[in-house]
MARNU-266726 format. One record per residue (C-alpha): residue in one letter; x, y, z. Coordinates in steps of 0.2 Angstrom, whole numbers. Example, Ala and Ser with C-alpha at 12.3 -4.5 7.8 and 13.67 -1.06 7.14 Angstrom:
REM MARNU-266726
- A_62_-22_39
- S_68_-5_36
//
This chain:
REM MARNU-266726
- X_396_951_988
- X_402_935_994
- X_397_925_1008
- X_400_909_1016
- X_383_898_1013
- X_384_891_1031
- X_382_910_1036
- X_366_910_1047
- X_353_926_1045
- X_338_924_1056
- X_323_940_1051
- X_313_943_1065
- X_299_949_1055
- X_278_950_1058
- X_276_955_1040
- X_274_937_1031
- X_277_945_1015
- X_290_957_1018
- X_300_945_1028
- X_299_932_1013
- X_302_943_999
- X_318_947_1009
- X_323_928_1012
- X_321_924_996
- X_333_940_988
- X_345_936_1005
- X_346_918_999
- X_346_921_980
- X_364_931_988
- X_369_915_995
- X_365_917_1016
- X_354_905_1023
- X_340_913_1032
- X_327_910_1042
- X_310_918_1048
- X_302_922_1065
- X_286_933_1065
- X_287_933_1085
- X_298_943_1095
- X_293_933_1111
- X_298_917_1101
- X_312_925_1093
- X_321_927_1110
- X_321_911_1113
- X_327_905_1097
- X_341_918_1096
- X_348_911_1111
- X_347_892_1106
- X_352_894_1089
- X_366_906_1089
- X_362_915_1071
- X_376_924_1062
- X_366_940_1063
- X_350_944_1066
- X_337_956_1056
- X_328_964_1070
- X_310_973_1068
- X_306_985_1081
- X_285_982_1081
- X_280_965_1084
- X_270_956_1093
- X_273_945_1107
- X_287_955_1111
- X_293_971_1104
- X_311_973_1094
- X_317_984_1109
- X_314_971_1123
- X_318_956_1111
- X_337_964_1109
- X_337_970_1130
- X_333_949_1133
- X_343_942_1120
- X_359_954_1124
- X_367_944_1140
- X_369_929_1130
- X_371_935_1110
- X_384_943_1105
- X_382_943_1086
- X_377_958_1077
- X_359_965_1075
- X_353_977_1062
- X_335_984_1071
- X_322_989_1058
- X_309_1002_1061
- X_297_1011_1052
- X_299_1026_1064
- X_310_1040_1059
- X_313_1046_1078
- X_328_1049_1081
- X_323_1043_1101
- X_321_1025_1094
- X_336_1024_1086
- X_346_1030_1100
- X_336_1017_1113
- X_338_1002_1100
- X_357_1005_1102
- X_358_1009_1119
- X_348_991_1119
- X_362_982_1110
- X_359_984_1092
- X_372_987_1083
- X_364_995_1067
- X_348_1002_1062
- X_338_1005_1045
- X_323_1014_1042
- X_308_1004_1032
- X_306_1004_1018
- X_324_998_1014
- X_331_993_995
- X_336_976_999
- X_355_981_991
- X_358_992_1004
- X_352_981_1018
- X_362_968_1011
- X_378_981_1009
- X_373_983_1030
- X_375_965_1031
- X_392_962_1023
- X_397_976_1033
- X_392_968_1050
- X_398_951_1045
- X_415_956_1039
- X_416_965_1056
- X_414_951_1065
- X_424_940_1053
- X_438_952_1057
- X_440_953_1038
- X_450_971_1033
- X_443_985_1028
- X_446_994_1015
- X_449_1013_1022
- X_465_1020_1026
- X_457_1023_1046
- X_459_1002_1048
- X_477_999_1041
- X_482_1011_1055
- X_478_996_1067
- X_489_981_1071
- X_487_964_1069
- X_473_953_1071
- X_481_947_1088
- X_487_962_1095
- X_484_968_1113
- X_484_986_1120
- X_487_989_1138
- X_482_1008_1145
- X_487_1005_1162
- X_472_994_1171
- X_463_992_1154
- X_468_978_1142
- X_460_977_1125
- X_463_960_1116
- X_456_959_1099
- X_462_940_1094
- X_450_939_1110
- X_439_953_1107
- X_437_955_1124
- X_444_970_1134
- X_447_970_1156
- X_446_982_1168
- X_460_977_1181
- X_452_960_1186
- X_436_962_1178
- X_429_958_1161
- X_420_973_1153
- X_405_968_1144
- X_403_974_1128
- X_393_973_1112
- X_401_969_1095
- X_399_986_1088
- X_407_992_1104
- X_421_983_1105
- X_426_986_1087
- X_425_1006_1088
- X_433_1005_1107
- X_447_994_1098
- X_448_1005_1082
- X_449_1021_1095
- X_462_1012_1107
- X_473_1008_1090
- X_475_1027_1086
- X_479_1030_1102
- X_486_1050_1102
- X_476_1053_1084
- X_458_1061_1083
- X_447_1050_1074
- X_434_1060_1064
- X_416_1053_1063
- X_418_1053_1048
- X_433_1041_1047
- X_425_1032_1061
- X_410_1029_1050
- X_420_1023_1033
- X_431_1011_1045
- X_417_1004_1054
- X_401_1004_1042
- X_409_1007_1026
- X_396_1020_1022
- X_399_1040_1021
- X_393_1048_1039
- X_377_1058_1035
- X_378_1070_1048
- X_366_1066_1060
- X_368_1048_1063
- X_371_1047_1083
- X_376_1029_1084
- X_394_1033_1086
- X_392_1046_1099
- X_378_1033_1111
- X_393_1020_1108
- X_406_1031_1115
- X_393_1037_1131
- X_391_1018_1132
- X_408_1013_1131
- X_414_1027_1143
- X_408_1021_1162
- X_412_1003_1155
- X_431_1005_1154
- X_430_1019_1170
- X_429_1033_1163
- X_420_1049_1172
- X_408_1053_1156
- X_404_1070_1162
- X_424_1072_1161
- X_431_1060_1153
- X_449_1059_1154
- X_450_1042_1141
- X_440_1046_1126
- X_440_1063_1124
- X_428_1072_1114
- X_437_1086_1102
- X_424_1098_1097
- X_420_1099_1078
- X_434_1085_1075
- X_427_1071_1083
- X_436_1059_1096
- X_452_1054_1104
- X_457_1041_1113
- X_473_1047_1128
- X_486_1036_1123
- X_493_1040_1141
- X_492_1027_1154
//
């Protein structure tokens, strides 16, 4: 995998020795990293220094991996991997619902989380994937207009009428990847190998707390929801009418 060297990885990490064995296998892949043990610190420097991506542990001291990405949110918009040692399904689906935009369980081989991390950063680069789901979408610069909502993704920002919706990273790039196959129902599969470039598993919820997030945001009724629609045992579809 290659990366830029100026790319930016802050671990937010109270394990000493599990945060620098990472650094040193991150760097030895050509990121430059850096390590907090804090998460009450880490907020702070997240938002002064602007990483490319931040490696997220969900029990520290200080403040916990939840409330640091709850803080950090209204001013960080680059991706966050969370990492816990929990296997509840509820922590997972709070750390999204926080603004995280991935999640690994600990213990992690340091090629997959690296395989995560090219993910996130190609995301965000904008860089195409290589899955038949994303050459279905236009250009870089396009824009789609649905009546009162506007999703630009030279700008990857998206209104409602008059107002800007807010929107994480992870959000916008599966609002934008439903909005570009407008009309065609999007497996969870497809959505998964577009998105994450990693097979769906089965019971990974991320996609489905994204869509309940994304819903209310671009006015939507959730309960019946008249934009994204969920097709039962096929997945989701965005109404390509206005």
């Amino acid at each position: 995998m290659d990366f830029n060297k100026s790319t930016q990885i802050l671990i937010v990490e109270d394990d000493e020795r599990l945060a620098e064995l990472t650094r040193e296998y991150l760097t030895n892949n050509g990121l430059c990293v850096s390590v907090e043990h804090n998460g009450a610190v880490a907020v702070g420097r997240i938002k002064a220094e602007q990483p490319d991506l931040v490696i997220l542990d969900l029990m520290l001291p200080g403040e916990d991996g939840l409330g640091v990405c709850r803080l950090v949110r209204p001013e960080y918009s680059g991706p966050i991997i969370m990492l816990t040692a929990r296997t509840d399904e509820l922590d997972q689906v709070v750390g999204l619902e926080v603004g995280a935009d991935d999640y690994v369980c600990k213990p992690v081989a340091p090629r997959l989380l690296l395989a995560r991390i090219s993910a996130m950063l190609r995301r965000t680069n904008k860089s195409p994937a290589a899955s038949e789901i994303t050459a279905l979408q236009n250009s870089a610069g396009a824009r789609h207009h649905f009546g009162s909502l506007i999703i630009d993704n030279a700008m990857r920002e998206a209104w409602l009428g008059d107002d800007d919706i807010e929107l994480t990273s992870a959000e916008f790039d599966l609002l934008w990847l439903l909005a570009s196959n407008a009309g065609r129902v999007l497996s969870r599969e497809e959505i998964f190998s577009a998105l994450r470039g990693i097979s769906y598993n089965g019971q990974d919820r991320s996609i489905d707390v994204r869509v309940s997030r994304i819903r209310p945001k671009i006015g939507d009724d959730p309960d019946h929801p008249r934009r994204i629609k969920t097709v039962r045992s096929r997945g989701y579809l965005f109404v390509k009418a206005n």
